[in-house]
Rosetta silent file (secondary structure, phi, psi, omega in degrees, C-alpha in Angstrom):
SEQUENCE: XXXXXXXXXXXXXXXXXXXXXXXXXXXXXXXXXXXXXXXXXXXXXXXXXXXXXXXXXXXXXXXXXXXXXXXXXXXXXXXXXXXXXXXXXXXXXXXXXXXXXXXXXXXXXXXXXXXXXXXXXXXXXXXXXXXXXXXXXXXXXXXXXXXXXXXXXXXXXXXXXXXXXXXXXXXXXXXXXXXXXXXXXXXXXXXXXXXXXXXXXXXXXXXXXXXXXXXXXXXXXXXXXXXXXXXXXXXXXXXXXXXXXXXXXXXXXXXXXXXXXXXXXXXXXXXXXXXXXXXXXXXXXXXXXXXXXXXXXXXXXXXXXXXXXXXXXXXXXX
SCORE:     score description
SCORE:     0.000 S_00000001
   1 L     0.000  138.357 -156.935  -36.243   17.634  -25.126 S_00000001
   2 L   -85.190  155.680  169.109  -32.826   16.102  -26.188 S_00000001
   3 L   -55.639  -68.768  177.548  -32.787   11.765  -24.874 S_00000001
   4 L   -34.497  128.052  178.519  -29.373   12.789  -23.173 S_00000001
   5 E  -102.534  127.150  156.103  -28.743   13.080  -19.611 S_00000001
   6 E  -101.126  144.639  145.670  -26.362   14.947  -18.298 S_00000001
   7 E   -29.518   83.964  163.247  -24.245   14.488  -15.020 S_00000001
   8 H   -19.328  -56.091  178.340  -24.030   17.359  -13.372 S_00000001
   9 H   -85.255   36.884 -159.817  -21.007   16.716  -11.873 S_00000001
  10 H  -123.209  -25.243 -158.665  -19.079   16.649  -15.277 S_00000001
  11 L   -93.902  145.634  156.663  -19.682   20.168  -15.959 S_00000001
  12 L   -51.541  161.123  172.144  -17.396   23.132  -15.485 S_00000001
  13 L   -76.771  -33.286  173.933  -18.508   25.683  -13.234 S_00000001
  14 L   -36.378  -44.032 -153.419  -18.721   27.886  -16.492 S_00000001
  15 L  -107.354    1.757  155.650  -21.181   25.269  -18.196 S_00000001
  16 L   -52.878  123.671 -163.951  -23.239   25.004  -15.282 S_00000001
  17 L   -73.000 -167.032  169.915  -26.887   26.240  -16.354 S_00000001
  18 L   -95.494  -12.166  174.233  -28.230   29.642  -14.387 S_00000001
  19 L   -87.190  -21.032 -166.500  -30.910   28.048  -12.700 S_00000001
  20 L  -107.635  -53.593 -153.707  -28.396   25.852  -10.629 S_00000001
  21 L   -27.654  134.077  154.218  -25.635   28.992  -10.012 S_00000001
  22 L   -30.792  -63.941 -150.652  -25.153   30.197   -6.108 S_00000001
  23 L   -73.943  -42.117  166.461  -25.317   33.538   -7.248 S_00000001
  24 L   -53.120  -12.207  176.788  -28.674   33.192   -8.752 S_00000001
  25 L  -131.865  -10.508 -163.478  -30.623   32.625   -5.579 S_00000001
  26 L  -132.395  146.814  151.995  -28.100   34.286   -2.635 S_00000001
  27 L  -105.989  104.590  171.453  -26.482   37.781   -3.109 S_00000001
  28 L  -103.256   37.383  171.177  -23.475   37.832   -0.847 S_00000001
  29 L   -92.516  -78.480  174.109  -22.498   41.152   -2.136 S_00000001
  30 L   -42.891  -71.293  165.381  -25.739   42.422   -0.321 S_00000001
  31 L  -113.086   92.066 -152.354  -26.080   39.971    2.121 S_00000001
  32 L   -69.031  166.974  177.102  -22.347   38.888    3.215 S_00000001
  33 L  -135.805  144.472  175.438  -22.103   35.440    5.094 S_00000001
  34 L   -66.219  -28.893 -177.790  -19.703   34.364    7.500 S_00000001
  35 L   -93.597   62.463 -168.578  -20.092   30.616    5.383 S_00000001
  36 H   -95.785  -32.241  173.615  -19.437   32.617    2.207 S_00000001
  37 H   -43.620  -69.780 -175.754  -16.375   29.645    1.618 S_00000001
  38 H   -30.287  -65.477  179.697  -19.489   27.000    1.776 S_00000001
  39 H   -63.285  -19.615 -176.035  -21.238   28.857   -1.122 S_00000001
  40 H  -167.771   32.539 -174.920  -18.504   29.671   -3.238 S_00000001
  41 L   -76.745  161.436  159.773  -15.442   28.009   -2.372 S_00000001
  42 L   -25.538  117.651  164.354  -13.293   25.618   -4.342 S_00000001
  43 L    85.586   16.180  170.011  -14.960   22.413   -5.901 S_00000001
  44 L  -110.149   84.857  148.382  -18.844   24.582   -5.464 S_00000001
  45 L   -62.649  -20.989  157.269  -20.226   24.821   -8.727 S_00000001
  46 L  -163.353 -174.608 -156.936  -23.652   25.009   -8.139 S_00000001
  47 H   -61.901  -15.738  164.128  -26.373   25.327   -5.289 S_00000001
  48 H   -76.308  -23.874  174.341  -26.375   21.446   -5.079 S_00000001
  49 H   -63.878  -41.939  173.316  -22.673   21.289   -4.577 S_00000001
  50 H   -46.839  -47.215 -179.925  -23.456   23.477   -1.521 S_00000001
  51 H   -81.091  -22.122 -174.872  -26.034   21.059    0.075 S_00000001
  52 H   -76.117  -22.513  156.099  -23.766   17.932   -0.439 S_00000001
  53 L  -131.930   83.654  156.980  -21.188   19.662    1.611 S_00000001
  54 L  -109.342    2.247  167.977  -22.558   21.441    4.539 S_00000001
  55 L   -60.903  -65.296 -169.387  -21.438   18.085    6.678 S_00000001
  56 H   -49.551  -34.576 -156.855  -17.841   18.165    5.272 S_00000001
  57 H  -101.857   -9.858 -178.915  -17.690   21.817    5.663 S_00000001
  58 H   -67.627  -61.336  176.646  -19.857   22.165    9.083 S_00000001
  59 H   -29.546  -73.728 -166.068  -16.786   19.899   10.233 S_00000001
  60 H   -62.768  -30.425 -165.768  -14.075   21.428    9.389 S_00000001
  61 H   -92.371  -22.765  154.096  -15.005   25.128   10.576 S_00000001
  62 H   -53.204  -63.177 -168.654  -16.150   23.841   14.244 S_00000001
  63 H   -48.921  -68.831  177.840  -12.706   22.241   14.678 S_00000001
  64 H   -35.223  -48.215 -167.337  -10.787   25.396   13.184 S_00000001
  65 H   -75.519  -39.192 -165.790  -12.915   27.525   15.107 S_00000001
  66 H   -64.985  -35.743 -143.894  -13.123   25.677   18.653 S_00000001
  67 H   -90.612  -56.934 -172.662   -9.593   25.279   18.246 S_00000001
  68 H   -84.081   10.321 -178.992   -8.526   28.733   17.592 S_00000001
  69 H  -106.817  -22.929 -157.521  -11.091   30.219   20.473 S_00000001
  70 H   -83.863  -28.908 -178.948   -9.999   27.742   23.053 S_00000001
  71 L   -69.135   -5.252 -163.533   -6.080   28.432   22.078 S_00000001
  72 L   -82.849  -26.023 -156.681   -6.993   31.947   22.556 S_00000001
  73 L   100.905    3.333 -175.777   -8.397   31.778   26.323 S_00000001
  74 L   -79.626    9.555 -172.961  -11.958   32.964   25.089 S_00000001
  75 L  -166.388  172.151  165.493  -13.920   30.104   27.187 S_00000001
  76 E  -135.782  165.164  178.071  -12.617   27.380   30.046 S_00000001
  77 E   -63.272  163.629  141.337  -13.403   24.274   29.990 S_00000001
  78 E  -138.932  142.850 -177.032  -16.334   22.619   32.127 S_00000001
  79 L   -94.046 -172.920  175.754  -17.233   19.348   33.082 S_00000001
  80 H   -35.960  -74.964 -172.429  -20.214   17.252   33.654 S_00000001
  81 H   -43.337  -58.235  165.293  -20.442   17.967   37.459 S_00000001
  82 H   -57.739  -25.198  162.725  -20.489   21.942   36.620 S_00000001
  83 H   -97.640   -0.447  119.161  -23.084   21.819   34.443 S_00000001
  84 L   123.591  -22.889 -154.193  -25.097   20.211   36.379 S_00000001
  85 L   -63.483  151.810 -157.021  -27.723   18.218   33.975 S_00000001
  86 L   -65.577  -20.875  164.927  -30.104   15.881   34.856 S_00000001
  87 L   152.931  122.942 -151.180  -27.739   13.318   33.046 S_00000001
  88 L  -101.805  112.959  168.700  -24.502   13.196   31.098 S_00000001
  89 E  -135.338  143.972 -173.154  -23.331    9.875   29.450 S_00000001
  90 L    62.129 -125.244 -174.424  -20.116    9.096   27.951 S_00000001
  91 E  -119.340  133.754  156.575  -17.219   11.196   26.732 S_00000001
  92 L  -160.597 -151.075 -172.600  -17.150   14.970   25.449 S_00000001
  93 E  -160.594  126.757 -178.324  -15.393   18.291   26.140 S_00000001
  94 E  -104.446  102.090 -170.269  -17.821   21.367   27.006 S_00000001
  95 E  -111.506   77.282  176.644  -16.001   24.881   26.362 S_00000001
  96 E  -101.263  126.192  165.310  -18.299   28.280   27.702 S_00000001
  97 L   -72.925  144.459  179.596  -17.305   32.213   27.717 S_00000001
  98 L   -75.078  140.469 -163.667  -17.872   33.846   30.592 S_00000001
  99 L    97.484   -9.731  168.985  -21.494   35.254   30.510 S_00000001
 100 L  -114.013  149.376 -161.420  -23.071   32.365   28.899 S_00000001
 101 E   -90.341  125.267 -173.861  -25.723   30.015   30.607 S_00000001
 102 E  -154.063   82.506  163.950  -24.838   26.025   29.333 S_00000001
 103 E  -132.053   82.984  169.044  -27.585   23.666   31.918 S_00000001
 104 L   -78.049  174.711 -164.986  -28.698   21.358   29.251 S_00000001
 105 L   -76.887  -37.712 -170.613  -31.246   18.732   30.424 S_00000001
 106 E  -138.675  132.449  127.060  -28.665   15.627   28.981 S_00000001
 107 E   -72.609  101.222  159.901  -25.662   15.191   27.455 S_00000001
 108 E   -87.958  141.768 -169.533  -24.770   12.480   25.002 S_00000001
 109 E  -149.657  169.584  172.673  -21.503   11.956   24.186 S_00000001
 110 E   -80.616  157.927 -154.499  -19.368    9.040   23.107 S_00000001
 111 L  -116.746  112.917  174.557  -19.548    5.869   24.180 S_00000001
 112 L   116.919  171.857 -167.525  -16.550    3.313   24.246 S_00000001
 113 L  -124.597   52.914 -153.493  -13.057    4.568   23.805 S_00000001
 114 L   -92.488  -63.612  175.454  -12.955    4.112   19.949 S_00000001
 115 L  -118.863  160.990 -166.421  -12.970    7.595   19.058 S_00000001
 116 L   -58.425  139.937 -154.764  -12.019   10.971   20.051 S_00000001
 117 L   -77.181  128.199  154.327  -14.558   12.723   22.395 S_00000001
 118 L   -93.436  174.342 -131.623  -16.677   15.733   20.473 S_00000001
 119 E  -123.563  129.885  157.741  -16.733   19.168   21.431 S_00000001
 120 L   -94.425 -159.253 -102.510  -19.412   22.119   22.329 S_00000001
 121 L   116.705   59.204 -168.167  -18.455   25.473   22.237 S_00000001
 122 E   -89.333   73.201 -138.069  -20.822   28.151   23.952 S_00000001
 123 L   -56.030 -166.244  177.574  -19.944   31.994   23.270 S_00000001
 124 L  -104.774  146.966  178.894  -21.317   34.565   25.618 S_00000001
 125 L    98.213   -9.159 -171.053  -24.650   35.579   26.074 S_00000001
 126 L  -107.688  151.513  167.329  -26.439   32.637   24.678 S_00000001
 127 E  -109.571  116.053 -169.208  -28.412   30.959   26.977 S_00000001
 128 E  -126.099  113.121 -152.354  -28.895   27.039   26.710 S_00000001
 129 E  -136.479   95.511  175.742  -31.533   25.872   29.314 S_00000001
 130 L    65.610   15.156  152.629  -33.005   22.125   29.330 S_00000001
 131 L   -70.401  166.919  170.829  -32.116   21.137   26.131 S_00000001
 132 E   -96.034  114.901 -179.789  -30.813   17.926   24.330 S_00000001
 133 E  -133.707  124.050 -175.917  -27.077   17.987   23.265 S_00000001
 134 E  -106.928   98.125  165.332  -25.858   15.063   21.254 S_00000001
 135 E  -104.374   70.742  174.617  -22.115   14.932   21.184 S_00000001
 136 L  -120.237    3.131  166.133  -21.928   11.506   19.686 S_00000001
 137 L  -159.422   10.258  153.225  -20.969   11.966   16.086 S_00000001
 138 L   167.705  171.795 -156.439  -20.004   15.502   16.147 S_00000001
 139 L   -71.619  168.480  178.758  -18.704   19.016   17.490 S_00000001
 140 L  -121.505  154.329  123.733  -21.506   21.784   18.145 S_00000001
 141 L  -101.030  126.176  145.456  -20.683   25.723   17.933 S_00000001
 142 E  -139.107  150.467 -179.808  -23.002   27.975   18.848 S_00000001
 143 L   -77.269 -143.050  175.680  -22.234   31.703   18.809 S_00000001
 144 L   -51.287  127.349  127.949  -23.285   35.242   20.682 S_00000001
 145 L    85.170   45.604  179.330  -26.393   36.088   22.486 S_00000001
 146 L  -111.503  140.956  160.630  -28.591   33.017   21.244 S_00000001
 147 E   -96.836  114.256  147.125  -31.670   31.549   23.328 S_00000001
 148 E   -97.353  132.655 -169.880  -32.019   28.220   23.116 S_00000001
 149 L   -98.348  173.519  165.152  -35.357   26.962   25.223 S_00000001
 150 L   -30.962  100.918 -128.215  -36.356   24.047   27.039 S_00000001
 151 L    11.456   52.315 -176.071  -36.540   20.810   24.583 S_00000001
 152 L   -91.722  152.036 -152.002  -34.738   21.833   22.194 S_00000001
 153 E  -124.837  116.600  165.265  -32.716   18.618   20.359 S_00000001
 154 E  -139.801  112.993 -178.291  -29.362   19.483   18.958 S_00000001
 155 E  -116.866  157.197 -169.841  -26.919   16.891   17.387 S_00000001
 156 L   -70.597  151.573   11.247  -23.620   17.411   16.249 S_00000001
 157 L  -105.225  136.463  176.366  -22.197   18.608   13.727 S_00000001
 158 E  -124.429  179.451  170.997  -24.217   21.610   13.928 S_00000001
 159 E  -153.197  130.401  159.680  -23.245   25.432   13.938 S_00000001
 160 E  -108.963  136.662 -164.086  -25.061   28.141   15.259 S_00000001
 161 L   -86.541 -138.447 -162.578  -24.872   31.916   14.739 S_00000001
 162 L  -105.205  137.731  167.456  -25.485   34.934   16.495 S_00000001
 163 L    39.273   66.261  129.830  -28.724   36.241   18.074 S_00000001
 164 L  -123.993  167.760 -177.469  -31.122   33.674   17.278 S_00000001
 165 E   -75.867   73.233 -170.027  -34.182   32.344   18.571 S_00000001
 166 E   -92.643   75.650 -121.389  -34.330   28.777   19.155 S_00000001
 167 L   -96.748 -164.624 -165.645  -37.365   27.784   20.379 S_00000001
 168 L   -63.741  142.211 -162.553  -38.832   24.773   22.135 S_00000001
 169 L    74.031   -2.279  175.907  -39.247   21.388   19.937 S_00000001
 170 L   -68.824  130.088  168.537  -36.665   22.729   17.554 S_00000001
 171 E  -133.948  107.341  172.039  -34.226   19.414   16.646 S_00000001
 172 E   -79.332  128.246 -163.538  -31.594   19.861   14.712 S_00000001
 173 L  -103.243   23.474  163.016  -30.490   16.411   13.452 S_00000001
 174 L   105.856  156.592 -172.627  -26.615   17.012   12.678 S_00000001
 175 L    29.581   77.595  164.124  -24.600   19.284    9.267 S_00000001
 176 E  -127.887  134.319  169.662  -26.968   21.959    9.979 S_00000001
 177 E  -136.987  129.032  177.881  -25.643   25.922   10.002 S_00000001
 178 L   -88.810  128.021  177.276  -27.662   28.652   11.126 S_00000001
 179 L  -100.678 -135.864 -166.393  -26.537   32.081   10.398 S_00000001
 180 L  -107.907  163.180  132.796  -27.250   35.017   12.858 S_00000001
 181 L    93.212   11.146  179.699  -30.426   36.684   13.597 S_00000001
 182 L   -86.867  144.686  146.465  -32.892   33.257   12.786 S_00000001
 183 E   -89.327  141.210 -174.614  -36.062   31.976   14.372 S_00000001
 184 E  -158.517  161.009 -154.392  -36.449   28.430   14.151 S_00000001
 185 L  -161.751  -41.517 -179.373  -38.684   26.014   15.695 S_00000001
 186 L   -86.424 -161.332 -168.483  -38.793   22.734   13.309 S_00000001
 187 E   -91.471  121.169  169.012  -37.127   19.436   12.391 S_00000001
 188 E  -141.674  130.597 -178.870  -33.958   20.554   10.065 S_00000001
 189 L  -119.024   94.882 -166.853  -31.265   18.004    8.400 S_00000001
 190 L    37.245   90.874 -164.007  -28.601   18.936    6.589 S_00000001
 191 E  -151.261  126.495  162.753  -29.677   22.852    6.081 S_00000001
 192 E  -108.334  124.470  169.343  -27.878   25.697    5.517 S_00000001
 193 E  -108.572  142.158 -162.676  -30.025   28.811    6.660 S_00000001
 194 L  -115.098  165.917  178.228  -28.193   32.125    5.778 S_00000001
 195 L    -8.978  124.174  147.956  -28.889   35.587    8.127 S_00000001
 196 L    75.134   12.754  171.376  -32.578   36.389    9.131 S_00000001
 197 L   -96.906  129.141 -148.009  -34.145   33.125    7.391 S_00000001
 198 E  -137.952  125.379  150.342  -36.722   32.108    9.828 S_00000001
 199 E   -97.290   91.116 -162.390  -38.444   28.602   10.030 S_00000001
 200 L   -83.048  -10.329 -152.532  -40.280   29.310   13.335 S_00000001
 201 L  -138.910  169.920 -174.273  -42.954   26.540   13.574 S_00000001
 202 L   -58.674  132.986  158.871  -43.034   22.580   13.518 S_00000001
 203 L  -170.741 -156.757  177.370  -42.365   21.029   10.110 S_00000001
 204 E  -140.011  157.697  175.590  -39.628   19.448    8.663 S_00000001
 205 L  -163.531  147.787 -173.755  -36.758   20.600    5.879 S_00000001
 206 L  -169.946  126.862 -174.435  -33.966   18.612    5.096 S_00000001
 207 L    51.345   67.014 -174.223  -30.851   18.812    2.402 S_00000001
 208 E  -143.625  153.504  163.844  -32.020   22.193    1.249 S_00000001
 209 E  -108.730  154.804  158.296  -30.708   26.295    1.691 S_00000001
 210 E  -131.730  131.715 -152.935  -32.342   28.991    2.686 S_00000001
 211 L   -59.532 -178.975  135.679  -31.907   32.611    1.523 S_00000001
 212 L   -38.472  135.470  168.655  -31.303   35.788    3.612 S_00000001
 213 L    77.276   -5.241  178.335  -34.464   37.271    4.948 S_00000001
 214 L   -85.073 -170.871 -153.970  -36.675   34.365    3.905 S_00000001
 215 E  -146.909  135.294  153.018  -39.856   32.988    5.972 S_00000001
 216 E   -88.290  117.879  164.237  -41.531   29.608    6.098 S_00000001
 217 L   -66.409 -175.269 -166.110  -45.438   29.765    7.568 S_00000001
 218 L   -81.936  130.825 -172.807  -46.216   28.102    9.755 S_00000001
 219 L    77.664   -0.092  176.715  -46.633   23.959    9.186 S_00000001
 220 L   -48.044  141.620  158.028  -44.550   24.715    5.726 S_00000001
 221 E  -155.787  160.100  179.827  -42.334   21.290    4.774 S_00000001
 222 E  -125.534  106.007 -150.392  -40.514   20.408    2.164 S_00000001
 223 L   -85.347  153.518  175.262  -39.959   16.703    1.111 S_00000001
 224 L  -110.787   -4.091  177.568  -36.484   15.743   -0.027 S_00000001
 225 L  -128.097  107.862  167.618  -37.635   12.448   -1.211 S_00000001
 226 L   -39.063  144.345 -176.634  -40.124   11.338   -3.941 S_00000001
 227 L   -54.919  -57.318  175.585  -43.335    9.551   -3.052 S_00000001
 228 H   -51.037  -59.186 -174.954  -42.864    6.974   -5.351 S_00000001
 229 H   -68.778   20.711  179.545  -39.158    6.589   -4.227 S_00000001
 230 H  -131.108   43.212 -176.648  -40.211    5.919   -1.123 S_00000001
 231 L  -134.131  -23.003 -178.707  -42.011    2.556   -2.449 S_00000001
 232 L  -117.029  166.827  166.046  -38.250    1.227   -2.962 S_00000001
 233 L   -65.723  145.974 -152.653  -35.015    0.313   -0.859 S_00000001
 234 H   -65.839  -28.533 -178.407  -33.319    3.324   -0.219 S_00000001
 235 H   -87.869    4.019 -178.558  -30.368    1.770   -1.992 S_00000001
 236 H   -92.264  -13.157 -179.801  -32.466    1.180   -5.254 S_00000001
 237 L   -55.821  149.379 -172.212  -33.392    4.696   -5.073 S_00000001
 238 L   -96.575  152.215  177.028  -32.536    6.774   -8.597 S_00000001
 239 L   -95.671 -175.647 -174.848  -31.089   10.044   -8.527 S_00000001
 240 L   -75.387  128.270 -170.686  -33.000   13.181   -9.100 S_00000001
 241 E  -128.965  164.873 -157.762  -32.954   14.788  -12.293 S_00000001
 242 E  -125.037   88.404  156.598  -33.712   18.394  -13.483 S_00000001
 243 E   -45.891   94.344 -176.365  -35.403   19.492  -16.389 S_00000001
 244 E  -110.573  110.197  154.259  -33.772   23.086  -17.721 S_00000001
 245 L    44.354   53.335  169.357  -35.035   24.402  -20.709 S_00000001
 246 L    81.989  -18.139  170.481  -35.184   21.015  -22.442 S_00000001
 247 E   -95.701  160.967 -165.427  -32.072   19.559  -21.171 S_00000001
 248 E  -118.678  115.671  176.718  -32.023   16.728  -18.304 S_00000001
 249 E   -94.634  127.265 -174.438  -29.520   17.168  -15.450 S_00000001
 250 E  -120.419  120.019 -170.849  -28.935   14.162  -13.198 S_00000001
 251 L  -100.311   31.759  136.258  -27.925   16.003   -9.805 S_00000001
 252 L    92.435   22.862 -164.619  -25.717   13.427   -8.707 S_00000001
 253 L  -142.419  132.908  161.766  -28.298   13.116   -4.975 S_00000001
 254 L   -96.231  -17.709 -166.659  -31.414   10.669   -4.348 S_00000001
 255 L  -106.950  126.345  178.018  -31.973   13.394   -1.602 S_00000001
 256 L  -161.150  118.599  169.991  -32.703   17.042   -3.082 S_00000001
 257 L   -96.939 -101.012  152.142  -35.371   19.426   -0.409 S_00000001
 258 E  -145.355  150.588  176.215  -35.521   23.275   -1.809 S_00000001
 259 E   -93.685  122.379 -166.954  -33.588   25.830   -2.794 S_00000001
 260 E  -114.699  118.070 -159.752  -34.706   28.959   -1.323 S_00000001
 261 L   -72.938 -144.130 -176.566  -33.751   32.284   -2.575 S_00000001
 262 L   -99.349  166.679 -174.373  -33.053   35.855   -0.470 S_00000001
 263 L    17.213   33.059  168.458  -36.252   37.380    0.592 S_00000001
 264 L   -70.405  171.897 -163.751  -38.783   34.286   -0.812 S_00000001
 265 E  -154.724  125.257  177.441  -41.711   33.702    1.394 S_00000001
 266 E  -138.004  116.210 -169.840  -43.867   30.601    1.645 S_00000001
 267 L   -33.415  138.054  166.972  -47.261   30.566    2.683 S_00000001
 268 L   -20.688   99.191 -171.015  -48.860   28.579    5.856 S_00000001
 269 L    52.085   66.882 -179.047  -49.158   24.980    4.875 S_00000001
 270 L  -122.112  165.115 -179.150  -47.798   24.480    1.934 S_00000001
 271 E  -141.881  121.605  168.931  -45.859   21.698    0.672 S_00000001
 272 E   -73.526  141.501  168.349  -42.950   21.570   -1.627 S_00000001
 273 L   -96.176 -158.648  164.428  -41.735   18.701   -3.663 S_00000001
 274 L   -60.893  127.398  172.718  -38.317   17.384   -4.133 S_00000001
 275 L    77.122   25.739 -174.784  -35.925   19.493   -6.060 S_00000001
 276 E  -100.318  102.954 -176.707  -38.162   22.648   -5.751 S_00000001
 277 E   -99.881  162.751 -170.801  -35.850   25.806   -6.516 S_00000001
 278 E  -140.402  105.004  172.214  -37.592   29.470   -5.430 S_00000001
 279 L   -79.620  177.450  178.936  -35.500   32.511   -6.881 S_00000001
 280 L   -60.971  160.209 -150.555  -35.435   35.469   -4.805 S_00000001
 281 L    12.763   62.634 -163.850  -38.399   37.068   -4.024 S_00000001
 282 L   -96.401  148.799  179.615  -40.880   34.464   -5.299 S_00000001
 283 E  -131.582  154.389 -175.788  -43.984   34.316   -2.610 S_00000001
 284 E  -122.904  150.869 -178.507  -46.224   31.163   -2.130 S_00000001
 285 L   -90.126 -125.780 -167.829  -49.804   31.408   -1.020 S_00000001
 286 L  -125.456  165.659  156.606  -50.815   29.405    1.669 S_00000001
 287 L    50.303    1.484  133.284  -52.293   25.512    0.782 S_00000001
 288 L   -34.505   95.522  165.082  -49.556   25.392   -2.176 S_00000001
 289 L   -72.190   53.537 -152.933  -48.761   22.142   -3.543 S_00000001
 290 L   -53.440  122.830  169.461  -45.276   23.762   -5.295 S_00000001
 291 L   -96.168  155.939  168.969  -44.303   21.248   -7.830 S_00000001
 292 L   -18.089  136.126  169.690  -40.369   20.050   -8.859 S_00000001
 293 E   116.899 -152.414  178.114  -39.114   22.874  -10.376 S_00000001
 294 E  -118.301  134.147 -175.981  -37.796   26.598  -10.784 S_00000001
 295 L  -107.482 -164.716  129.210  -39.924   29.492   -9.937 S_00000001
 296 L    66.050 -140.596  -17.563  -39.369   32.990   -9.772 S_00000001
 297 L   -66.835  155.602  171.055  -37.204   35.275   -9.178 S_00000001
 298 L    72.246   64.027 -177.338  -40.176   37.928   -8.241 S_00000001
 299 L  -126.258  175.169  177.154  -43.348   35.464   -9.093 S_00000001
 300 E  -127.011   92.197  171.717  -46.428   34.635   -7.065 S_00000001
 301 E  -110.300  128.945 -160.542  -47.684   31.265   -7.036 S_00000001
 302 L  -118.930  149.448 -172.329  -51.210   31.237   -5.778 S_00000001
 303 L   -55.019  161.400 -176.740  -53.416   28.463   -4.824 S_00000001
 304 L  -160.718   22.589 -178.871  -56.082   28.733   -7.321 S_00000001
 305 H    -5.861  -53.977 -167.974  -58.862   25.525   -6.503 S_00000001
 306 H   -66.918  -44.884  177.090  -61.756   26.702   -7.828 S_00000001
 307 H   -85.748  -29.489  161.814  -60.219   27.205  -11.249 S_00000001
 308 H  -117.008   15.722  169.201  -58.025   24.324  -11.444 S_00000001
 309 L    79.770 -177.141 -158.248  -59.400   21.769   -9.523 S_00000001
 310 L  -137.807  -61.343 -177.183  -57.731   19.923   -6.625 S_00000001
 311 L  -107.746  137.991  137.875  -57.336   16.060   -6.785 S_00000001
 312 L  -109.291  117.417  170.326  -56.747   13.767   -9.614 S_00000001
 313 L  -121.512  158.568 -172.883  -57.036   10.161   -9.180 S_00000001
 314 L  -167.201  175.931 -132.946  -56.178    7.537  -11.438 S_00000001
 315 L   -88.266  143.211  166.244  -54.460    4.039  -11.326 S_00000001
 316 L   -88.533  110.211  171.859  -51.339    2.928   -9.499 S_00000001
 317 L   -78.355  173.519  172.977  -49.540    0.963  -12.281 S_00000001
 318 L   -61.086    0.000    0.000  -47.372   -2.217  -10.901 S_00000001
């Protein structure tokens, strides 16, 4: 292993290893994305450039889009008083197509007359019923024919697709995008999930993608922060670095969750570290401890106790 670190963000997209590449974990040949710009737009060189901007780009494509649906006539406006909820504070702008249901339990929205109010945007067909919608730091889209249930927590900016399932206790904490046809159910933070990737049950994931067709069990999480680095202030934190085939990448993040390829799978209570990538169709057993690093594509990594033991303990140095 060479002493030398490199900077990720120094590199050409050329000189960019294959383990970090877009293309290496998502086929959007196969499985096209409406957020195909996100993945493989100007200034994305690899699957980490992608999680550092799904805020910036979450942003921009709510505005464009709200903007170019509302100039169209696809939705009217509605206010507090029509939408009835149990209780609406401060300023925002509500936009629904006829045919969609929008009685969340509260609206937040901002407060003081600093900045410009943010915006929801509710196609037809989705139904949004006794949820939490935080329009205090940025717009929401959500598209066609989505259910969102009863205490579900959504803050801006988030984007939601088409025909998914959102179900109760899901809270999306802001620069999260959903693509169409997901179940989801847990705590997600800065996440891009692409078509048919389904987190259905409580956990948590946070500054990570997930492929087409892949599945989280149930209680699955994925830490974005080292153990250890969570013994220092957040601003003393180091960034993460990536051992490839003897060279050391420093990927430019103290935050890194996992990168999850098309059709990967990860077993019922398992836990991921930081910086954990999964090519496409790598499966996890159940009661996986996945350590930092690159798996797959097409591997199995199975729990294996009996043969390799379970705990080690040994001294906390100073």
């Amino acid at each position: 292993m060479t002493n030398l670190t490199i900077a990720l963000k120094d590199l050409s997209k050329a000189d960019v290893p294959d383990a970090l590449r877009v293309g290496t974990y998502f086929d959007l040949k196969a499985y096209p994305s409406v957020h195909e710009e996100l993945l493989v737009g100007e200034g994305i060189n690899s699957v980490i450039d992608v999680v550092a901007n799904i805020g910036q780009y979450a942003r921009k494509w709510i505005a464009d889009t709200i903007a170019r649906k509302v100039g169209g006539g696809a939705a009217k406006r509605v206010s507090g008083a029509d939408i009835g909820c149990a209780q609406c504070l401060g300023r925002f702008e509500a936009y629904v197509e006829e045919g969609a249901v929008f009685q969340p339990a509260n609206i937040l929205g901002v407060i003081g007359d600093d900045k410009e109010p943010f915006k929801i945007y509710v196609a037809k067909g989705t139904s949004i019923l006794g949820s939490s919608i935080f329009l205090n730091e940025g717009d929401i889209f959500v598209g066609e024919d989505n259910v969102i249930e009863q205490g579900v927590g959504v803050k801006g900016p988030t984007i939601i697709g088409n025909k998914n399932e959102i179900r109760h206790g899901a809270y999306f904490r802001g620069s999260v995008i959903i693509g169409d046809g997901c179940t989801l159910r847990g705590e997600l933070k800065n996440v891009l999930l692409l078509d048919k990737a389904n987190f259905p049950h409580p956990s948590y994931l946070g500054d990570s993608i997930c492929g087409y067709m892949s599945h989280f069990g149930n209680q699955v999480t994925a830490a974005n922060v080292g153990i250890f680095q969570g013994l220092v202030d957040s601003k003393d934190r180091v960034n993460i670095t990536l051992d490839i085939d003897g060279t050391v990448y420093d990927a430019g993040t103290k935050k890194l969750g996992i990168i999850v390829g098309d059709w990967s799978q990860v077993g019922c209570n398992s836990v991921a570290d930081p910086a954990t990538f999964l090519a496409p169709y790598t499966v996890v057993y159940p009661l996986t401890a996945i350590r930092k690093g690159f798996y797959g594509p097409r591997q199995i990594l199975k729990y294996k106790p009996m043969e390799k033991g379970v705990i080690e303990v040994s001294s906390l140095r100073k």
